[in-house]
C-alpha positions in Angstrom: 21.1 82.2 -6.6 18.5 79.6 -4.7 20.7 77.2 -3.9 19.3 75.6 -0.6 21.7 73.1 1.7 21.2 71.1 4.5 23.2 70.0 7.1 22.2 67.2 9.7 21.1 63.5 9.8 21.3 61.0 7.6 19.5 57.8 9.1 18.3 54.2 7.2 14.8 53.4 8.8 13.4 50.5 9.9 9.8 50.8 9.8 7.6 49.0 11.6 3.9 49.1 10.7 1.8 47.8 13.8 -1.3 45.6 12.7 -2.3 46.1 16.4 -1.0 47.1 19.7 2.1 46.0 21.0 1.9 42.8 22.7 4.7 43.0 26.0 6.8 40.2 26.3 4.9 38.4 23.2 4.2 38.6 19.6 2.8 41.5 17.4 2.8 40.8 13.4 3.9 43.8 11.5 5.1 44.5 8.2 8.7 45.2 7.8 10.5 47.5 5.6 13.9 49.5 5.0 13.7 53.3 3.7 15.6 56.1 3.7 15.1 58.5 6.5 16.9 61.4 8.7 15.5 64.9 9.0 18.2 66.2 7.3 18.2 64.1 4.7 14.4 63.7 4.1 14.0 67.7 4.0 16.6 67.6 0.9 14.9 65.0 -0.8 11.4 66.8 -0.4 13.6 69.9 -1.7 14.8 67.9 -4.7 11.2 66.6 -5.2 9.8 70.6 -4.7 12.3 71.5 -7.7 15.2 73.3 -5.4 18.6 73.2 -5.9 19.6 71.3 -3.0 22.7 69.7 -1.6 22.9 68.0 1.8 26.1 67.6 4.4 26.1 64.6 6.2 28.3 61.7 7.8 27.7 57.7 7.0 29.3 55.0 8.4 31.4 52.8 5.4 29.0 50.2 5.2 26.7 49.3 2.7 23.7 51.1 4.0 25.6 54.2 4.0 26.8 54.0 0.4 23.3 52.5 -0.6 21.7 55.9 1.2 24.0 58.5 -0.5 23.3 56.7 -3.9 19.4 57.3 -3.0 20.0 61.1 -2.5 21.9 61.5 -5.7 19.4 59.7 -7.7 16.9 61.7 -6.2 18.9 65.2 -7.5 20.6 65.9 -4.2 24.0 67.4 -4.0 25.7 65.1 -1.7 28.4 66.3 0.6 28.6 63.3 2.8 31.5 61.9 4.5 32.6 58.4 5.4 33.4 57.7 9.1 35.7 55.2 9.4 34.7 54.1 13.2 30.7 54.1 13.3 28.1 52.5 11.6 25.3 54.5 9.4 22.9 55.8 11.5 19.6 53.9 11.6 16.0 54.4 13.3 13.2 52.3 14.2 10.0 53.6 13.4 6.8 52.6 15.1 3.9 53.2 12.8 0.5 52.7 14.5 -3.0 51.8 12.9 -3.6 55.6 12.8 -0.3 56.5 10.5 1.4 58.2 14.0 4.7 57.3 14.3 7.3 57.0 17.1 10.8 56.8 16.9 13.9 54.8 18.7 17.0 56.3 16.7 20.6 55.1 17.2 22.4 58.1 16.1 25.7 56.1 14.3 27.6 58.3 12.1 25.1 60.8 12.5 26.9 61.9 15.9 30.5 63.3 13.9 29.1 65.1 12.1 31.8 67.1 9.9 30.8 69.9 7.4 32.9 70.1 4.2 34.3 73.8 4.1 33.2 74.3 0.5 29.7 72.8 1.0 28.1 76.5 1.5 29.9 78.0 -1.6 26.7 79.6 -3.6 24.1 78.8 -1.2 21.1 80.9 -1.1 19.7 79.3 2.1 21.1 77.3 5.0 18.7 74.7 6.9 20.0 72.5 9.9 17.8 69.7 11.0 17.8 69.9 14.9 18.8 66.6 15.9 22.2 67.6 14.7 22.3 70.1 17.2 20.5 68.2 19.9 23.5 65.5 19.8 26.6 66.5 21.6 28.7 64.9 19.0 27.5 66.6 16.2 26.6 70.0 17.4 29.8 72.0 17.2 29.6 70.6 13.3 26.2 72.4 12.8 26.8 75.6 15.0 30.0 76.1 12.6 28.0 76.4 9.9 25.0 78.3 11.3 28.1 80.9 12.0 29.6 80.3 8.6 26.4 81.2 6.9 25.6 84.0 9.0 29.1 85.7 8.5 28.5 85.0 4.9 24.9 86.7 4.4 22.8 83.4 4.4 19.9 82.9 5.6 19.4 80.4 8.0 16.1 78.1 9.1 16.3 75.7 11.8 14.0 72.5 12.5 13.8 71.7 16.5 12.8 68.1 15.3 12.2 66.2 18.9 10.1 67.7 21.6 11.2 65.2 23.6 14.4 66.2 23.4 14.4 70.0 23.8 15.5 72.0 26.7 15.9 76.2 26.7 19.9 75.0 25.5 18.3 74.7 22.1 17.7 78.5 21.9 21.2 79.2 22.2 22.5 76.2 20.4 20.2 77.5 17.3 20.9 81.5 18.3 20.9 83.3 15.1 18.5 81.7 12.6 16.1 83.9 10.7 13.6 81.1 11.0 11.7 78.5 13.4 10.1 76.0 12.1 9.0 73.6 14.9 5.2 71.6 15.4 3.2 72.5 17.8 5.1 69.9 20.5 8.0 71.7 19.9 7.3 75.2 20.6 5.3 74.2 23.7 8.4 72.5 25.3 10.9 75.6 23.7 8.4 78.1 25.5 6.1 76.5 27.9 3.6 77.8 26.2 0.4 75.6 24.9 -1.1 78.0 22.8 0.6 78.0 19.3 0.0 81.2 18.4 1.6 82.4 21.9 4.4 79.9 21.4 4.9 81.4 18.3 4.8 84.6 19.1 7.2 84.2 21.7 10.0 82.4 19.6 10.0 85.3 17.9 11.7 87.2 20.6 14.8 84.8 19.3 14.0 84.0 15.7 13.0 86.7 13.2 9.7 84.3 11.8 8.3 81.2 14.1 6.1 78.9 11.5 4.2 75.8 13.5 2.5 72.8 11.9 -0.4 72.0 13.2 -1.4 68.9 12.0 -4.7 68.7 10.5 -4.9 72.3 12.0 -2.4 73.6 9.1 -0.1 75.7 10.5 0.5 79.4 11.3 3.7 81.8 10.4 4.2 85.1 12.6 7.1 87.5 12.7 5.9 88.9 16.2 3.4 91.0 15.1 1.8 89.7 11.9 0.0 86.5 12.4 -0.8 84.7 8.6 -2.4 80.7 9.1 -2.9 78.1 6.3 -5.2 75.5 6.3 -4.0 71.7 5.9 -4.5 69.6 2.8 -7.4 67.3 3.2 -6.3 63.7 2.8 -8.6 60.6 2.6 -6.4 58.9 4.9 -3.2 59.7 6.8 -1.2 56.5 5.9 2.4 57.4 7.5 3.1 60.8 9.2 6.9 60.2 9.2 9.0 63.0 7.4 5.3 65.3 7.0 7.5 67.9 8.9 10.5 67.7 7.0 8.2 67.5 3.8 6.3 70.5 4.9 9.7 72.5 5.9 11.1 71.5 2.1 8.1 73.4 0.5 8.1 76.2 2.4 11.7 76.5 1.9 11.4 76.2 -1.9 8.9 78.6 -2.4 10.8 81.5 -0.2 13.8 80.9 -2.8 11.7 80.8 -5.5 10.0 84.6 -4.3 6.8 83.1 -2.9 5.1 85.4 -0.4 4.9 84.0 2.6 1.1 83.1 2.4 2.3 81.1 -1.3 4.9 79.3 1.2 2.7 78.1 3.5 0.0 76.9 0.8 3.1 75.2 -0.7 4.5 74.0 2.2 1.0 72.2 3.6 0.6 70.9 0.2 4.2 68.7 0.3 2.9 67.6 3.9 -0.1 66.1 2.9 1.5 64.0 0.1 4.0 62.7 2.5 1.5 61.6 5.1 -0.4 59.7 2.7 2.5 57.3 1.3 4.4 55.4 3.3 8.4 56.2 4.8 9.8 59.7 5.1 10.6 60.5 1.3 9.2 61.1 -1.8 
């Protein structure tokens, strides 16, 4: 059984690649595009691309975006359990791509903050993995503690992403109490711990979470269990085009070698490997 689902966000981006810097209260030219995006979903497409069996709860808003993004995911090979809400628009996020491929984010959660989680959508699952924005949101976060609970009283393993540095406060431990597995960047576990060492950040998550793994950026990234420390180095690239969905790329392949048996040293190798083709082609997915 290696069945992998996700539960979380579910977003259409707008992505906006900056020619320049932003000119305030004038004109910048950019270039425009729609693409799928949320953490949630991106880590399941990634999975789908990695060769997992995946499926992904969600919530979209019953608009054409929404039914355009669940067609995407199934196309891709992703199990979709995705509701409709009747009251709230698909989620969508603008993303700010600068001439160096860093992105930043303005997301209007939509849908995203219902979030429901079909009952059946953890029947056969080998692995549950909940995207952190889901439990960041108010509105959504009873959704994805139920089924952190549901998985743990079921004997699944569970892996969480903290997703927003920006947005983390020591609530988050609690909110994400129980997981097996941390898998925030470097950001992250600094505002989780205080810490700005990674390996000290790391070490200390682990006081909570059975194994901590950070991405490092070009730095590749480290996994420790509290005691162990094992580090992997980062792809080389010959240019970082777009860095959105690199962590949700790089949390799919980790994820799809541990099903698959990996050892943990093959997960990280794996998992730096889906990073580096995300950053190098443009939007979140594969």
């Amino acid at each position: 059984m290696s069945r992998i689902v996700v539960v979380g966000d579910l977003m259409v981006d707008v992505v906006v690649r900056l020619s320049g810097p932003l000119a305030q209260a004038s004109d910048a030219p950019a270039e425009i595009r729609f693409r799928g995006g949320g953490s949630a979903a991106n880590t399941a497409a990634w999975l789908a691309e990695a060769g997992a069996e995946v499926a992904l709860a969600a919530r979209v808003g019953g608009d054409d975006r929404g039914r355009s993004a669940v067609d995407e995911l199934r196309a891709a090979g992703v199990d979709t359990h995705v509701a409709v809400d009747p009251d709230h628009a698909t989620g969508t996020c603008l993303v700010l791509i600068d001439s160096g491929g860093e992105r930043t984010m303005a997301p209007d959660a939509g849908a995203n903050d219902a979030l429901t989680v079909p009952e059946d959508s953890l029947a056969g699952a080998a692995h549950l993995h909940v995207s952190g924005y889901a439990l960041l949101r108010e509105g959504s976060r009873t959704a994805a503690r139920g089924a952190i609970d549901t998985a743990l009283t079921e004997g699944i393993s569970v892996s969480v992403d903290p997703s927003s540095s920006a947005l983390l406060s020591a609530d988050f431990l609690g909110w994400a109490d129980g997981a097996g597995l941390l898998l925030p960047n470097a950001s992250e576990a600094h505002a989780l711990t205080g810490d700005s060492d990674p390996e000290a950040a790391a070490r200390a998550l682990t006081e909570r979470f059975g194994e901590v793994v950070v991405t490092l950026g070009p730095g590749g990234a480290l996994w420790t269990d509290g005691e162990e420390v094992l580090r992997a180095a980062a792809v080389s690239v010959d240019e970082v085009g777009d860095s959105t969905g690199a962590g949700d790329a790089f949390a799919a392949g980790f994820l799809a070698a541990r099903v698959s048996g990996g050892s943990t040293a093959e997960c990280l190798a794996a998992a730096c490997k889906l990073a580096a083709r995300a950053v190098t082609r443009p939007g979140a997915r594969p």
